[in-house]
C-alpha positions in Angstrom: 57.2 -57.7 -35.9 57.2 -60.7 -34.1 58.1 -58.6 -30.7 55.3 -56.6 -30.9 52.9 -59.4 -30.9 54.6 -61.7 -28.3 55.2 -58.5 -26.0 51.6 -57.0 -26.4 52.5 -53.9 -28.2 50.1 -54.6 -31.0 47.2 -54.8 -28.6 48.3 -51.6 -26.8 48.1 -50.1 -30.1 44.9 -51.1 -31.2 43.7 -50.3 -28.2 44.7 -46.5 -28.5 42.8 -46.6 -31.7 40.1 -47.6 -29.9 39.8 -45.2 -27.5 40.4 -42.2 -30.4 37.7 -43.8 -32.3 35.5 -43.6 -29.4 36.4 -39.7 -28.7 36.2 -39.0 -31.9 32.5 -40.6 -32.6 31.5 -39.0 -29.5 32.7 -35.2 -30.2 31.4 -36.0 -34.4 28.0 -37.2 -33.4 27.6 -34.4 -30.6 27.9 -31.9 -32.9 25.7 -33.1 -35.2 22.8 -33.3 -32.3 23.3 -37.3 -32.5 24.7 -38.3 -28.7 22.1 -40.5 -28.0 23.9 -42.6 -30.8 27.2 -41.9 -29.4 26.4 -43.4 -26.5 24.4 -46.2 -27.8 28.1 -47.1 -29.4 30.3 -46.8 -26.2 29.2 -50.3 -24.2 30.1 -52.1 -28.0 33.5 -50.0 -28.0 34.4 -51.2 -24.6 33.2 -54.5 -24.7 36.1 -54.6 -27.6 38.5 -53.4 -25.7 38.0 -55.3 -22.8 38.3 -58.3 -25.1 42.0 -56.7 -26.2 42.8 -56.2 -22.7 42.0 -60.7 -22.3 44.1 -60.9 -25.8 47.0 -59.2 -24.3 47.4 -60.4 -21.1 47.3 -63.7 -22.4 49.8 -63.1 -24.9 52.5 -61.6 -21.8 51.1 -64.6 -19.8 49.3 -62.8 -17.2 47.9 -63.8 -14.6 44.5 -65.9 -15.4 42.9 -63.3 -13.0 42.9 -60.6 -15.4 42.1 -62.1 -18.5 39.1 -63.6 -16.2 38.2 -60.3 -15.0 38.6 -58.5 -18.4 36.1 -61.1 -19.8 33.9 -60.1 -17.4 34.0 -56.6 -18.3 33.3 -57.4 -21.7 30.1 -59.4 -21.1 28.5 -57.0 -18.9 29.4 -54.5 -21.5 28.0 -56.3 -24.0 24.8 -56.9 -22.0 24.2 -53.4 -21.6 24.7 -52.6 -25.7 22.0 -55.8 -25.9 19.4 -54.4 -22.9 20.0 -50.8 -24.5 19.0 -52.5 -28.3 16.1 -54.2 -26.8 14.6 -51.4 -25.2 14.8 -49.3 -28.0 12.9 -51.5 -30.3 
């Protein structure tokens, strides 16, 4: 157990479930005439994962680069799930 949190593998895992959540929200709520909410969820999803991506390069001990840049990605992500909430109210 303790290998797959010291190597990353957990992260790369949870990040898979990520991305079939996000496939699978998207192809549910598209059916059901509800993608406007699909992808009203996406810039949450990937702020997430960007977040995971900072988690597990910091747990390899990556380059402070990447986990800079990856917390980059996950503000402007999350900016875009705020503007998109704001405008909608």
């Amino acid at each position: 157990m303790e290998e797959l949190f010291a190597g990353g593998r957990i992260i790369d895992a949870i990040l898979v479930l990520v991305a079939i959540e996000a496939a699978a929200l998207t192809a549910w709520l598209g059916r059901r005439g509800r993608a406007r909410l699909a992808r009203a969820l996406l810039p949450n999803l990937a702020s997430g994962a960007c977040l995971m991506l900072a988690l597990r390069t910091a747990l390899v001990d990556g380059w402070w680069g990447w986990i800079a840049l990856s917390l980059a990605g996950s503000l402007a992500a999350h900016v875009l799930d705020l503007a998109a909430r704001l405008r909608d109210r």
